[in-house]
TORVEX-509926 format. One line per 10 residues: number of its first residue (from 1); for each residue x, z, y of C-alpha. Coordinates in nm, 4 decimals. Layout:
<atoms>
NUM> X Z Y  ... .
</atoms>
This chain:
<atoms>
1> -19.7736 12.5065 1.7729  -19.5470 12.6748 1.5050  -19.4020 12.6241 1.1953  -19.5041 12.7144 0.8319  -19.2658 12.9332 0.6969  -19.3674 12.9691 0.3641  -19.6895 12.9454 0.1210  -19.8080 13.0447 -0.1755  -20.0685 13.0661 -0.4430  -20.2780 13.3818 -0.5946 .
11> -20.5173 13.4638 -0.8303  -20.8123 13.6787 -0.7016  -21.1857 13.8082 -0.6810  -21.3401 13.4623 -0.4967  -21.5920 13.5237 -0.1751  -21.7836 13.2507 -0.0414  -21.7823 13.2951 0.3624  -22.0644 13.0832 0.5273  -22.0726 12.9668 0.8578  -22.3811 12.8284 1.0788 .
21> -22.2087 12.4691 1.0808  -22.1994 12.4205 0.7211  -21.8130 12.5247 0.6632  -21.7659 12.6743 0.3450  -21.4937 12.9237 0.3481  -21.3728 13.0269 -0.0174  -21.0982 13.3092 -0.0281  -21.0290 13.6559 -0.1538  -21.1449 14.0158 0.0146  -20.8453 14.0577 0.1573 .
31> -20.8165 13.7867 0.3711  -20.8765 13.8164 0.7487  -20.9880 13.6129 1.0333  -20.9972 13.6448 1.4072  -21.3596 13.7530 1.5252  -21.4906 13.8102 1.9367  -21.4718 14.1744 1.7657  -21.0448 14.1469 1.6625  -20.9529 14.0716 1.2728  -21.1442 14.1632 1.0592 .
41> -21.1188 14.1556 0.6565  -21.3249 13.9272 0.4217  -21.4905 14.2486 0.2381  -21.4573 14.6172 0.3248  -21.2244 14.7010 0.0365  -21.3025 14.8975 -0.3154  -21.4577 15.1633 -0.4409  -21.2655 15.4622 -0.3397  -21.0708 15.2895 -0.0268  -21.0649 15.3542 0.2506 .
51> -21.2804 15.1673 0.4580  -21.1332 14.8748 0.6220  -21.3129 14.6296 0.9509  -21.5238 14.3955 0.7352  -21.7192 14.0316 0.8143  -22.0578 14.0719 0.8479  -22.3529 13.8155 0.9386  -22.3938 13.7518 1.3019  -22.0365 13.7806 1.3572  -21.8506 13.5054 1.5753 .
61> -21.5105 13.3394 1.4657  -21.2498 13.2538 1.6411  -21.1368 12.8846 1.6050  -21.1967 12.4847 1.6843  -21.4800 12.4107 1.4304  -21.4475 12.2018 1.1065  -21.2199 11.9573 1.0936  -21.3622 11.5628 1.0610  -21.2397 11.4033 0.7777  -21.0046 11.1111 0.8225 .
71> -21.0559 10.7253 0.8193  -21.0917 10.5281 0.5478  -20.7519 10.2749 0.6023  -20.9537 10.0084 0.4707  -20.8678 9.6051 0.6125  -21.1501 9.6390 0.8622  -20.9588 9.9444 1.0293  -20.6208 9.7697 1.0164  -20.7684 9.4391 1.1654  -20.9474 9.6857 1.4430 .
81> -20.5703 9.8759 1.5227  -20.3512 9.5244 1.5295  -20.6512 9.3720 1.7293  -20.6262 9.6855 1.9909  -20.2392 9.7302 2.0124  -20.1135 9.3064 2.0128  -20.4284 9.2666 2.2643  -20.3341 9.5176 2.5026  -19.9188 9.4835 2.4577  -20.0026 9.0890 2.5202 .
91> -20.2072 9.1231 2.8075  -19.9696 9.0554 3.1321  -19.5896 9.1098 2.9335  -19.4179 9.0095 2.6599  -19.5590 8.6460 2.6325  -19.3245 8.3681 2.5671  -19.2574 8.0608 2.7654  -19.5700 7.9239 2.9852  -19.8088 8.0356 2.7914  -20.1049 8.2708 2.9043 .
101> -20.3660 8.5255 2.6484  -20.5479 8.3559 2.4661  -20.2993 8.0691 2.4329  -20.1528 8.1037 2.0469  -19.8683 7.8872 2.1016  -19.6088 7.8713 1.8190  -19.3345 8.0443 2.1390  -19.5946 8.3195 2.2268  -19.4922 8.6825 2.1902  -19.6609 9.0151 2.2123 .
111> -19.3936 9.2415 2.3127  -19.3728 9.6363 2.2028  -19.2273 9.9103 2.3917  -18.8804 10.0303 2.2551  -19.0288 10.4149 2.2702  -19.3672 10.3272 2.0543  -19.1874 10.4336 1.7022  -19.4717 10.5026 1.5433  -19.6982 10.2467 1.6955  -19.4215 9.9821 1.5536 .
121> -19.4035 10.0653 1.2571  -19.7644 10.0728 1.2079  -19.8197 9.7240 1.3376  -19.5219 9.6126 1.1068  -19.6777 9.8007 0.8002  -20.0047 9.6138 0.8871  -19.8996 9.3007 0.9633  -19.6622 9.2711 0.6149  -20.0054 9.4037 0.4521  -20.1503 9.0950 0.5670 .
131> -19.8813 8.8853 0.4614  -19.7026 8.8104 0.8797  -19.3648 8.8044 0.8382  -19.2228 9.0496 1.0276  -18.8465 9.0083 1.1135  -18.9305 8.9947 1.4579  -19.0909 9.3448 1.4793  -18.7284 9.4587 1.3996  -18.6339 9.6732 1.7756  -18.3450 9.5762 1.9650 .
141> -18.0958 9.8386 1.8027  -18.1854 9.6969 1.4613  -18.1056 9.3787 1.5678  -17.7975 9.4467 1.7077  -17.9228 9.2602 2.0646  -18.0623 9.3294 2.3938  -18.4146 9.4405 2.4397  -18.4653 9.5462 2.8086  -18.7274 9.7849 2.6810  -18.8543 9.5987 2.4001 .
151> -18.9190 9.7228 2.0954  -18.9965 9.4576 1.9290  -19.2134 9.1480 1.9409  -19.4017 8.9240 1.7338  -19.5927 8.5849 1.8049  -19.9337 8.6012 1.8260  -19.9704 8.2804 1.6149  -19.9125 8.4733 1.3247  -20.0480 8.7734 1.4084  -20.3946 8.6497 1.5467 .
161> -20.5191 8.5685 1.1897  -20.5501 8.9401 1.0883  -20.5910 9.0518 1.4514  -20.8813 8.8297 1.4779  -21.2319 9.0502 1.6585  -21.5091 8.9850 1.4332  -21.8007 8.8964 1.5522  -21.9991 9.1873 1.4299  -21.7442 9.4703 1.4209  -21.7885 9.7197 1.1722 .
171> -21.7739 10.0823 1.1852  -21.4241 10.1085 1.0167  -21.2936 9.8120 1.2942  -21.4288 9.9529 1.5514  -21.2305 10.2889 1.4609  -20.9511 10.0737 1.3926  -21.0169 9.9664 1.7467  -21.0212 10.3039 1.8970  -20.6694 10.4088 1.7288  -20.4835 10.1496 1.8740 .
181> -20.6459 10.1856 2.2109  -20.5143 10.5365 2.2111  -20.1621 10.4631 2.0913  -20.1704 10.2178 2.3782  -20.3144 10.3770 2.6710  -20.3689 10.8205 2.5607  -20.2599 11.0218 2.8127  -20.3573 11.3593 2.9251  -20.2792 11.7447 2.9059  -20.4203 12.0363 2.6759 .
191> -20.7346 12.0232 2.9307  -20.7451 11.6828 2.9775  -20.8233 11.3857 2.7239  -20.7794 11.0194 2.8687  -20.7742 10.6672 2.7381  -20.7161 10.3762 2.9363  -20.7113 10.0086 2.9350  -20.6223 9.7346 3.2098  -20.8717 9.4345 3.0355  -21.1935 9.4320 3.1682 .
201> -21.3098 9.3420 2.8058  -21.1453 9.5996 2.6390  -21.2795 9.8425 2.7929  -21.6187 9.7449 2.7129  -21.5010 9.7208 2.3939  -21.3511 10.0597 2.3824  -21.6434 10.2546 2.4900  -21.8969 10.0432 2.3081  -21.6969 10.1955 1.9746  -21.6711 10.5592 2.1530 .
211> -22.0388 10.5367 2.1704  -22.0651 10.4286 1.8149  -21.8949 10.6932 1.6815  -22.0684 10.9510 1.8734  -21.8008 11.0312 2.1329  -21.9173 11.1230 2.4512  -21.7047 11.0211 2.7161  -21.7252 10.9703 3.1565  -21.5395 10.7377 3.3343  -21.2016 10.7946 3.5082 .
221> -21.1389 10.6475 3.8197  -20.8286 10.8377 3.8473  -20.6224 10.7091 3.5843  -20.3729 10.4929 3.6374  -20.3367 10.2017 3.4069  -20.1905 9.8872 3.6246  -19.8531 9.9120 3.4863  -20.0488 9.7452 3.1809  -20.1330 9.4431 3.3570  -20.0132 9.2366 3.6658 .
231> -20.3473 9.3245 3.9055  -20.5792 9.4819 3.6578  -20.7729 9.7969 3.8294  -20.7797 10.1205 3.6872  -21.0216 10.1333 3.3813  -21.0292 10.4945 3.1644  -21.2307 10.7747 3.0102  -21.2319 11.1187 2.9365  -21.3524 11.2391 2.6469  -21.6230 11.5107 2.6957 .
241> -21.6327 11.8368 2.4674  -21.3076 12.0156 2.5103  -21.0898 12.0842 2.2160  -21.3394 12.0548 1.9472  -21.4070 11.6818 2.0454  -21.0480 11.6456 2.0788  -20.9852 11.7071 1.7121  -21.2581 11.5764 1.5694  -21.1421 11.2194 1.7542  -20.7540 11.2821 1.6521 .
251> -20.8928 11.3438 1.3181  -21.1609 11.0862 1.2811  -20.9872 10.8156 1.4122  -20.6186 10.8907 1.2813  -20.3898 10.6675 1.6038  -20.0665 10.6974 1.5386  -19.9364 10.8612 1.8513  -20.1482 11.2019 1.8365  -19.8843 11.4103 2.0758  -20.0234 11.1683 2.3531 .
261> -20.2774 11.4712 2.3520  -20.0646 11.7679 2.3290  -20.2765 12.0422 2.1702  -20.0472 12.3484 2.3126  -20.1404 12.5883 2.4990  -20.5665 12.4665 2.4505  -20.8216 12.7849 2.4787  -20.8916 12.8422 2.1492  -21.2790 13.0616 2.1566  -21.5620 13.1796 1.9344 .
271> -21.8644 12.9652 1.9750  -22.2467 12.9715 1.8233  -22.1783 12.6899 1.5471  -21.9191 12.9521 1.3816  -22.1380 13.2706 1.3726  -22.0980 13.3722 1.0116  -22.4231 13.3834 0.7775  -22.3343 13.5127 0.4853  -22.0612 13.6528 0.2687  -22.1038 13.6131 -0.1032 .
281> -21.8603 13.7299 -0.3966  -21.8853 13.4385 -0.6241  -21.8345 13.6454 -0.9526  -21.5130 13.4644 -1.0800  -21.1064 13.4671 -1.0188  -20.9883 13.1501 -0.8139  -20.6774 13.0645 -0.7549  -20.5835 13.0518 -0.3357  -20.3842 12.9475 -0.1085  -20.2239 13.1331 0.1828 .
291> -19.9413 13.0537 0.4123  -19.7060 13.1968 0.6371  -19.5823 13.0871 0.9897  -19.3528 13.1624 1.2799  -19.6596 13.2785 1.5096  -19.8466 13.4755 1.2510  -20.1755 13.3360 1.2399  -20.2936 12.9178 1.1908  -20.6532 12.7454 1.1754  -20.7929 12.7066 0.8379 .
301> -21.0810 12.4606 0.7593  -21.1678 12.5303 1.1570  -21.0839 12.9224 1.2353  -20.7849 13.1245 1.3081  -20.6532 13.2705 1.0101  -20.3900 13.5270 0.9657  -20.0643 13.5885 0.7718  -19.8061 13.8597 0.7880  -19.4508 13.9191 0.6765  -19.3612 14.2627 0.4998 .
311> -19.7041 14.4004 0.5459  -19.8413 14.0487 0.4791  -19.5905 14.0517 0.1247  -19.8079 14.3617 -0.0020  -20.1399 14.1960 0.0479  -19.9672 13.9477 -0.1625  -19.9417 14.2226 -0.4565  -20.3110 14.3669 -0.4081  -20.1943 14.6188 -0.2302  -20.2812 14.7294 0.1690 .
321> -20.0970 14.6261 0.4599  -20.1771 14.9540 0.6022  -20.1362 15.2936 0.3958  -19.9982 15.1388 0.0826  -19.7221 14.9603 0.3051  -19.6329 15.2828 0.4340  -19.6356 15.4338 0.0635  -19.5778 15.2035 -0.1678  -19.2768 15.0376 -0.2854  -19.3203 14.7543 -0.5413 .
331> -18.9546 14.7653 -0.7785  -18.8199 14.4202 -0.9387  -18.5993 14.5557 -1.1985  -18.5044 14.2254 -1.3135  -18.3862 14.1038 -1.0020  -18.0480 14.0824 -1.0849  -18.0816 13.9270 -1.3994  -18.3157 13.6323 -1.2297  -18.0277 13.5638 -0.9240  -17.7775 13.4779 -1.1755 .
341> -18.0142 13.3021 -1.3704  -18.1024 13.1242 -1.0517  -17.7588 13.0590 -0.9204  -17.6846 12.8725 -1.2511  -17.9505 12.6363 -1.1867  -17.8502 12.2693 -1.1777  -18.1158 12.2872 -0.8973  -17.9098 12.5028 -0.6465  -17.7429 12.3976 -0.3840  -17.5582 12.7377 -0.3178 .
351> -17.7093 12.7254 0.0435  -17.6362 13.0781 0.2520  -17.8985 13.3718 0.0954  -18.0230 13.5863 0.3603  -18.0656 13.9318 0.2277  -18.3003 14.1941 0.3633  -18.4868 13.9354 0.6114  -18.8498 14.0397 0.4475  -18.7497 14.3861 0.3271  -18.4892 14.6149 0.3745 .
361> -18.3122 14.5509 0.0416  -18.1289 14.9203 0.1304  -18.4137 15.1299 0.1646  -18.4309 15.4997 -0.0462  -18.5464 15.3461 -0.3322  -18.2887 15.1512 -0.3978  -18.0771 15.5285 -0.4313  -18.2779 15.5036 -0.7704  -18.2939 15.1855 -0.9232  -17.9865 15.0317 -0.8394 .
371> -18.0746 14.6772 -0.7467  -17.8036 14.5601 -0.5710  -17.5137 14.5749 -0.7131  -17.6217 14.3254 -1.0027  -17.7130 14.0602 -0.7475  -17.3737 14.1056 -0.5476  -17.2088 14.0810 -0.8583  -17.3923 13.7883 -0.9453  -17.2903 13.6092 -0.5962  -16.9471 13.7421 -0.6110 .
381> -16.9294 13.5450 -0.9592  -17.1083 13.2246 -0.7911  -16.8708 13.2477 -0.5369  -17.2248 13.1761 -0.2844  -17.2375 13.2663 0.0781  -17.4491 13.5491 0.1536  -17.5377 13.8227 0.4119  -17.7470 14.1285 0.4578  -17.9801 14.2811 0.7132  -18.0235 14.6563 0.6891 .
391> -18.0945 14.9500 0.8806  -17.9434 15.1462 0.5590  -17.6431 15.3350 0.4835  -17.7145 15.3039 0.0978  -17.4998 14.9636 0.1389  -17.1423 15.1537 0.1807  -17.2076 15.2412 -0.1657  -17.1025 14.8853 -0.2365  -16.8258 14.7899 -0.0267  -16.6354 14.7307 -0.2964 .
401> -16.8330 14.4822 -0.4193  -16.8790 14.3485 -0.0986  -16.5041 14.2909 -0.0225  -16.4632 14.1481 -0.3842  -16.7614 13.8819 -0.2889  -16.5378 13.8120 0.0728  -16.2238 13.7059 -0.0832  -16.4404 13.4233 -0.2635  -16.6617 13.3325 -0.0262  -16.8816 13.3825 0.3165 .
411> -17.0278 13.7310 0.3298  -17.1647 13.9089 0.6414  -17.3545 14.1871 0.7524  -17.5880 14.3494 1.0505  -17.7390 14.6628 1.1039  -18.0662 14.6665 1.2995  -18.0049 14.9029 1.6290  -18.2792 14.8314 1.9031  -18.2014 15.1465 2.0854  -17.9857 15.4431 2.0652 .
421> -18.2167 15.6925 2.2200  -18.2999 15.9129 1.9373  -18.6054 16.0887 2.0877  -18.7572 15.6951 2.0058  -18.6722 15.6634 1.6675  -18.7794 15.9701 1.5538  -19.0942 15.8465 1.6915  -19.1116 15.4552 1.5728  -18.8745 15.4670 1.2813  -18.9143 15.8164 1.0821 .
431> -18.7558 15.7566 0.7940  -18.4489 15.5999 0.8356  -18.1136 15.6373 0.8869  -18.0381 15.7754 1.2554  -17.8823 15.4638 1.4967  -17.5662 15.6694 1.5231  -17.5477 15.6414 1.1078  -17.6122 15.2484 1.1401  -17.3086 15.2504 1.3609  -17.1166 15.4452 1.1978 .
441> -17.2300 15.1972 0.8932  -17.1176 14.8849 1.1052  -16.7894 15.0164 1.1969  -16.7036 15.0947 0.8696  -16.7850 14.7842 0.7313  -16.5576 14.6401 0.9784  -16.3041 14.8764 0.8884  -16.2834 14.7570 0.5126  -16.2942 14.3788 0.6350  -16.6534 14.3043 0.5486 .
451> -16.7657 14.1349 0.9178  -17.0796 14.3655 1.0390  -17.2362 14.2552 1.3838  -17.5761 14.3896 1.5227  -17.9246 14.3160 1.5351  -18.0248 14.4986 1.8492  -18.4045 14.4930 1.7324  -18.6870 14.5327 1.7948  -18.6329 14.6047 2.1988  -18.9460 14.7389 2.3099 .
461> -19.0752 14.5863 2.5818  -19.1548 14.8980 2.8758  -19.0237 15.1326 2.6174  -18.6557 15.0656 2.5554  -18.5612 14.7612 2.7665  -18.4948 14.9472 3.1056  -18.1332 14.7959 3.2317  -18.0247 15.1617 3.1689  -18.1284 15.1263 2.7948  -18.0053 14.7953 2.7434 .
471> -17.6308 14.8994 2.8878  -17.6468 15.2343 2.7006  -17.7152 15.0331 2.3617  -17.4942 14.7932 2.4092  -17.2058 14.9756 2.5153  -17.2134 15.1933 2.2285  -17.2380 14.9025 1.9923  -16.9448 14.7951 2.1136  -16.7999 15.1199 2.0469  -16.8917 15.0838 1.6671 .
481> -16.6760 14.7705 1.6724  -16.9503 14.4922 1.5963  -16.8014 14.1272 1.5825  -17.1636 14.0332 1.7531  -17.4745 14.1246 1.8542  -17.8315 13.9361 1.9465  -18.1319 14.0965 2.1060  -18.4654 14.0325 1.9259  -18.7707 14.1510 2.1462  -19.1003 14.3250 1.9270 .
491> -19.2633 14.0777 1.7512  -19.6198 14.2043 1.6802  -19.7522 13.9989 1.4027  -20.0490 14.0842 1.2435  -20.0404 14.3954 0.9800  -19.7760 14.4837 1.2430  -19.9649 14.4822 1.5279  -20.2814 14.7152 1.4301  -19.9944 14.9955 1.3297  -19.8205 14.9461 1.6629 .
501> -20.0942 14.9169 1.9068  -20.2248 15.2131 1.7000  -19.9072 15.4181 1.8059  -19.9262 15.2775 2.1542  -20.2341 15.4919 2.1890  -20.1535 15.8194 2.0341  -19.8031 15.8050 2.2383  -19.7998 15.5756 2.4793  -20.1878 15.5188 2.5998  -20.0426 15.3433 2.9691 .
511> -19.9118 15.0722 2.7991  -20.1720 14.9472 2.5636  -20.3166 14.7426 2.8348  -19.9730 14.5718 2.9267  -19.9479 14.5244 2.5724  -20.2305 14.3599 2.5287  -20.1470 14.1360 2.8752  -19.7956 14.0284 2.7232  -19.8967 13.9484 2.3925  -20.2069 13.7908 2.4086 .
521> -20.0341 13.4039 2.2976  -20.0010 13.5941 1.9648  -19.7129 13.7653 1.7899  -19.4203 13.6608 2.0460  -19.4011 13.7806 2.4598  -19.3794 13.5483 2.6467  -19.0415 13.2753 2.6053  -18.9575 13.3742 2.9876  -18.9983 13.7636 2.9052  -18.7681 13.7371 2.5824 .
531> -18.4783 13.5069 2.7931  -18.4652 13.7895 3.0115  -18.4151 14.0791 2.7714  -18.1398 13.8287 2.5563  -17.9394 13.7147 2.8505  -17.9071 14.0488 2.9769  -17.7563 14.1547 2.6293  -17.5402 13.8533 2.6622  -17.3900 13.9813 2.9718  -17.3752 14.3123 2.8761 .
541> -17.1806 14.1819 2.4959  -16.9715 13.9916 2.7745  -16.8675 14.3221 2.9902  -16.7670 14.5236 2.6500  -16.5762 14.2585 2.4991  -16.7847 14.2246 2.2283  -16.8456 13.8290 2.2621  -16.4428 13.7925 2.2139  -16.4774 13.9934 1.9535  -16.7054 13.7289 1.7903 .
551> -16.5050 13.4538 1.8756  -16.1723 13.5589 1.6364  -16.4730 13.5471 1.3475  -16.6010 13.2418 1.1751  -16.8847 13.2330 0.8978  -17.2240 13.2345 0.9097  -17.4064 13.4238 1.1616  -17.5810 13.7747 1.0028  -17.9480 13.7047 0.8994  -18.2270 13.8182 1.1451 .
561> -18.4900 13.6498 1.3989  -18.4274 13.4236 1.6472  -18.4021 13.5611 1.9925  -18.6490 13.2681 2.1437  -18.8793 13.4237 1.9078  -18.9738 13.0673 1.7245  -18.9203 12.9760 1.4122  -18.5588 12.7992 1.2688  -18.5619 12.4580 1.1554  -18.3210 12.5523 0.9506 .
571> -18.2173 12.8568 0.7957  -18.0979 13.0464 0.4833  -18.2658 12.9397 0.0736  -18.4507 13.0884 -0.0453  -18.4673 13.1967 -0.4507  -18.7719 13.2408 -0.6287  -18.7372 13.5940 -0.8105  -19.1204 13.5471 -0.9361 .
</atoms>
């Protein structure tokens, strides 16, 4: 599970990718999926390219097959759902006063557990659809009363007009049907997909409609469902066909309550159905869709898809994660002129602006054309928060500017250290400044009151996270004076991941299987792996005095990843410079 991060649109040279289960995959060249051979690229790239790992038929994706479409939400389906959900709430608790199922008297209540949100308020939307009054559906809090676990209740007299089971159930009822069976009796794991009723005649009726839709399921004896009824035995399923039947069902049938099945942590796998047949360039420019998330990759229409960040921003611009990344730098002269155009917008909130968290906004280039000191100048004036992530030195050209912006408002800054060993960045970062000049940078930031903490990333896992490392880092950040600093393990996403695993085995060929071990989830080790590396960092900030340091500073925290290694729920605006 992740989060998107951001999406966009594009205009490009269309392909048609066709897969042996009839999905229809329209996108550009460039775009990549995940094969039983690695990633590999729509088309092989241009005339004159280099050559570039390429789809071809007979190749296998990666991914959980097409997706079904949803259900029609017709009355049939709602009748089905409030049938399903008031039947098996009412069957053994909740009733009112001496009456039994079956018995519609004007007292009769179906009750609703307090923790069903979303099953509620779907049986409240349905029900006011149908014209049942609802006040009694309100849940205990709203009321202002007791509800010993009742989230709300409403009398079956009402509600057994709409609720009614026809006597030949259609296709969109029995759906209906199967919806509110799962919203009242799912349960299960990523491996395991169970339903379960406690009526004898439900469950007829429930796999009667499993078999109608095509869902092939085997008995359960194992669940557990006599908490729904005083006496009933254990009635439930399983739903056969791993995580492909899984979705198609959550899709197809559209309950209410889909985490019942949590889909994390599922074996996602190549199978026969998505060998690709053909890829076709359809002749014309489309406009497409791509998206970006914490984990660096998401299914699309069925198969695992991929995204980047930096690497993924040049793809973005035509241009080659690879060997143009590494050699071309794309300039927005404007970009000053367009963040005080933005800032004036009745439309902004003057939220914190995280500079540097794509690109380095102080890399050489910026020697030339001068980019910054317009848009600090233009947040100085808008008196908006700010702070910047660099691993440049360029940026004590404008401490001026920078102290200016602090007396009106918010500013911080971090360098990006993730070891001091210079033999290893020579290696991994040629290029850029030397970590003694980012700390040098840091403390004189500090010096002219501009708040400067460090980003003590990317620690390499086997490389530069030895205890040894760690301490030597640390203590010498402490040295430079940083008011903080947060340990971000490698992430590998991909466009990231081909160059690193790529240096792995020209300079470190012992470690590409490790590698490989830790990072097969995707872009992030392991949650355990990180918490080890960050609360090691914490004790070490601890023993030099840096997290005191911290404490006599308030603001915003400097921009950078999260140590877990998910994505914020939060987080800095972003402007749109297109």
């Amino acid at each position: 599970m992740t989060q998107v991060l951001d999406h966009w649109q594009t205009v490009k040279p269309a392909h048609r990718v066709a897969l042996r289960d009839g999905t229809r995959l329209v996108t550009s060249g460039d775009h990549r999926f995940l094969t039983g051979r690695g990633w590999r690229h729509v088309t092989g790239g241009g005339p004159g390219e280099r050559r570039r790992p390429h789809l071809a038929p007979g190749d296998v994706l990666v991914g959980t097959g097409r997706f079904a479409a949803p259900p029609k939400v017709d009355d049939d389906y709602r009748r089905g759902y409030l049938y399903a959900v008031l039947h098996a709430y009412g069957h053994g608790q909740g009733r009112g006063q001496g009456q039994g199922r079956g018995q519609a008297g004007p007292h009769q209540v179906v009750g609703l557990p307090a923790g069903d949100a979303e099953v509620l308020a779907r049986v409240r939307r349905y029900l006011e659809h149908f014209g049942v009054h609802c006040e009694a559906l309100r849940g205990p809090a709203e009321r202002g009363g007791e509800g010993a676990g009742v989230g709300g209740a409403v009398a079956v007299a009402a509600a057994e007009r709409p609720a009614r089971c026809p006597r030949r159930p259609s296709r969109a009822w029995q759906t209906g049907l199967l919806a509110g069976l799962f919203d009242t009796g799912a349960g299960g794991d990523h491996a395991v997909s169970r339903i379960a009723v406690a009526d004898a005649e439900m469950f007829g009726m429930l796999r009667r409609a499993l078999a109608e839709l095509g869902f092939a399921h085997t008995l359960d004896p194992t669940t557990d469902c006599t908490d729904a009824g005083a006496g009933a035995a254990p009635r439930g399923v399983r739903l056969t066909g791993g995580l492909r039947e899984r979705l198609r069902f959550l899709h197809a049938v559209g309950p209410a309550a889909a985490s019942r099945w949590p889909l994390e942590g599922a074996a996602v796998a190549g199978e026969a159905s998505l060998e690709v047949v053909s890829v076709e360039p359809l002749g014309l420019q489309a406009p497409l869709y791509d998206i970006t998330t914490g984990t660096g990759d998401f299914i699309a229409d069925g198969v695992v898809s991929h995204n980047c960040f930096a690497r993924r921003s040049h793809q973005y611009l035509d241009l080659d994660a690879g060997a143009d990344f590494d050699s071309k730098i794309v300039v927005k002269v404007n970009a000053g002129e367009l963040v005080r155009r933005e800032l004036a917008s009745p439309r902004w909130r003057g939220e914190h602006i995280a500079l540097g968290a794509n690109v380095d906004c102080y890399q050489r280039a910026e020697g030339r054309y001068r980019l910054m000191p317009p848009i600090l100048e233009a947040l100085r004036d808008a008196a908006n928060p700010f702070s910047i992530l660099t691993k440049g030195s360029l940026i004590l050209r404008d401490v001026p500017l920078l102290v200016e912006a602090a007396r009106r408002t918010e500013v911080g800054a971090a360098v990006s250290v993730g070891s001091v060993d210079r033999e290893l960045w020579r290696l991994v970062e040629p290029g850029t400044p030397a970590p003694d000049k980012r700390l040098e940078v840091c403390a004189a930031l500090n010096d002219a009151g501009v708040r400067c903490g460090v980003v003590m990333g990317p620690v390499l896992p086997y490389v530069s996270d030895s205890p040894a490392q760690l301490e030597e880092t640390v203590r010498r950040i402490a040295e430079a004076g940083a008011t903080s600093v947060t340990a971000i393990t490698l992430h590998l996403r991909p466009g990231a991941r081909e160059w690193y695993m790529a240096w792995l085995r020209e300079h470190r060929p012992d470690l590409v299987v490790p590698y490989a071990r830790l990072y097969r989830g995707g872009a992030y080790a392991p949650r355990e792996f990180q918490e080890r590396i960050s609360q090691r960092v914490r004790e070490l900030a601890a023993k030099y005095g840096i997290d005191r340091r911290s404490a006599g500073h308030r603001g915003q925290a400097p921009p950078g990843p999260r140590p877990s290694g998910g994505p914020s729920s939060g987080g800095p605006q972003q402007l749109s410079l297109l």
